[in-house]
N, C-alpha and C positions, 0 to 999 in steps of 0.2 A: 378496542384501542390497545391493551394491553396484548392482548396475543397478533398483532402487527407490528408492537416491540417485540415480541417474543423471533416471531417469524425472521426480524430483521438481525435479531441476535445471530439465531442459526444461521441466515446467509451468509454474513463475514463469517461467522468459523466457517463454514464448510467452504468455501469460495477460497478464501485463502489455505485450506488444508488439503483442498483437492488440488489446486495447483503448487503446494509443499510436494502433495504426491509426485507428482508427473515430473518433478524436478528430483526428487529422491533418486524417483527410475532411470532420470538420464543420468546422474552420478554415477549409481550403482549399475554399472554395466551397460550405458548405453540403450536400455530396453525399449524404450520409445522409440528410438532409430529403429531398432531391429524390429520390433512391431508394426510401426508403421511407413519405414522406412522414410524414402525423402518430403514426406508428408508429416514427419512424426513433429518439427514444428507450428504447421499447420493444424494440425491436432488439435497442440498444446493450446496454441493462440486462439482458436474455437471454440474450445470449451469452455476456459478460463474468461475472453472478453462475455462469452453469454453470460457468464454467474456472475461478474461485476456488475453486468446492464442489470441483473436482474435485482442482486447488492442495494446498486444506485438506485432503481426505482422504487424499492420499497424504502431505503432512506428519506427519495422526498416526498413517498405519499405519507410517511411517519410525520412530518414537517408540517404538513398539513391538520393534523391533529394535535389535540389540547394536550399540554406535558404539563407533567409534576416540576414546579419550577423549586431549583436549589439557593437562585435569590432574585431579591428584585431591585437591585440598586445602577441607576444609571451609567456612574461612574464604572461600574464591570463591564458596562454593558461597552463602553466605549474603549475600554482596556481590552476585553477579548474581542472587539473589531480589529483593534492595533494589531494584534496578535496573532488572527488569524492572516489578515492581509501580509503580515511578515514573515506565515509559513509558506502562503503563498508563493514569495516573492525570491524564498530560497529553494522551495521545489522547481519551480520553473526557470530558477538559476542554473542549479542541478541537473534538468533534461536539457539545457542550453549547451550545458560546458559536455555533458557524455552525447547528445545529438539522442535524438529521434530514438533509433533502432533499438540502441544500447538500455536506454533508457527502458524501454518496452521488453527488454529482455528478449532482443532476437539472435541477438550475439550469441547466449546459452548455448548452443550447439554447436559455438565454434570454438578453435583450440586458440589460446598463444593470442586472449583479447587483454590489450595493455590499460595498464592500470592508470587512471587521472589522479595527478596527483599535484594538478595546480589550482589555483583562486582557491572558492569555497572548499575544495579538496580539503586544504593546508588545515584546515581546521574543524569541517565538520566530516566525518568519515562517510556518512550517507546522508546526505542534504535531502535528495530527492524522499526518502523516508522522513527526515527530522521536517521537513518542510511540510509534509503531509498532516503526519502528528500535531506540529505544531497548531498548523489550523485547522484539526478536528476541534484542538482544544480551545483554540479562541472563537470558536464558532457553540461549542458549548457554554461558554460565558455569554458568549454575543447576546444568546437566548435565552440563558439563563435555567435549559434545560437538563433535569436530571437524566433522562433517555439520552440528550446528546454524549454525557457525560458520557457514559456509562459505554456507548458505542465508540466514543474516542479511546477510554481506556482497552477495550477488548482490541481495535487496531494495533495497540502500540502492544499487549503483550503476546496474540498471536501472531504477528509481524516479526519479533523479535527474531523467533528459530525460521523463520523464512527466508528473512533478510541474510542469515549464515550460510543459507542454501544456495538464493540465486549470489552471492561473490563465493563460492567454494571453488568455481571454475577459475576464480580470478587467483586467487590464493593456491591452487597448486600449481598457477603460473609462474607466480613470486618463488615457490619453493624451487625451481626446477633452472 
C-alpha cells in the first residue's frame, strides 16, 4: 500500500515535469515545432493526457486502500466537502470563462492569445489552478487522509513553476 503511495507520488512529479519539459522546448526555440512539426502539439497532448490517465488512475486505486488518517472529526469532514465542491465550482468557472481549448492549453502554440481579464479573472489570477488546489485540499479533509494530503501539497508546489510556464506565452504578449 505504501509503495502505490510512493508510485502515485512519482507520477504527478513526473507527469507534470515532463510536460514542464515539452513547454520549456516550445519557449526555448520552438523545438517541438521543429521536431515534430505540425504534429508537435499533438505530441504534446499525447504524451502528457496518457501520464495524467495514468496520474488519475493510480489516484483512485490509492482511494481504494486503508490511509493513515490526520483526523477524525465530522465537522472537517463537512467543511472539506464545502471546500472542495467550491474549488470545484471555480475551476469549472475558470474553463467556462477561457473555453475548452484554452483551457487544455491548445492555444500554447499560438502567437498574440489575449489575455481574460473579466469575472473571476478580476480577482483570482488562475482560478482554473486555484480551483484545482482548492479541492485537492477539501477532498483531503473530506477523508481525512494523510496520503491525500500530502498528494494535494506536491500539486500545488510542483504546479507552481508550471503554471509560470504555460502563461509565459501570454506575458510576452502583454510585454509587446
Amino acid at each position: 500500500m505504501l509503495s502505490l503511495f510512493i508510485l502515485t507520488l512519482i507520477s504527478v512529479f513526473l507527469t507534470i515535469h515532463i510536460e514542464s519539459l515539452f513547454l520549456i522546448l516550445q519557449l526555448k526555440g520552438q523545438y517541438l515545432s521543429k521536431w515534430f512539426g505540425k504534429y508537435a502539439f499533438l505530441f504534446h497532448a499525447v504524451t502528457t493526457i496518457s501520464l495524467w490517465i495514468i496520474t488519475f488512475i493510480l489516484i483512485f486505486f490509492l482511494q481504494l486502500q486503508p490511509h493513515p488518517i490526520f483526523h477524525n472529526y465530522n465537522l472537517l469532514q463537512y467543511v472539506g466537502l464545502f471546500i472542495c465542491l467550491s474549488g470545484v465550482i471555480i475551476a469549472v468557472w475558470g474553463i467556462s470563462l477561457l473555453g475548452l481549448k484554452r483551457a487544455l492549453c491548445i492555444n500554447f502554440y499560438k502567437e498574440n492569445v489575449p489575455v481574460v481579464q473579466k469575472s473571476i479573472y478580476k480577482y483570482i489570477k488562475y482560478p482554473l489552478d486555484a480551483g484545482l488546489w482548492t479541492a485537492l485540499f477539501g477532498f483531503a479533509l473530506y477523508t481525512g487522509s494523510l496520503y491525500n494530503l500530502i498528494i494535494a501539497a506536491e500539486f500545488v508546489l510542483v504546479m507552481i513553476p508550471h503554471i509560470w510556464l504555460e502563461n509565459r506565452p501570454i506575458q510576452l504578449t502583454k510585454k509587446q
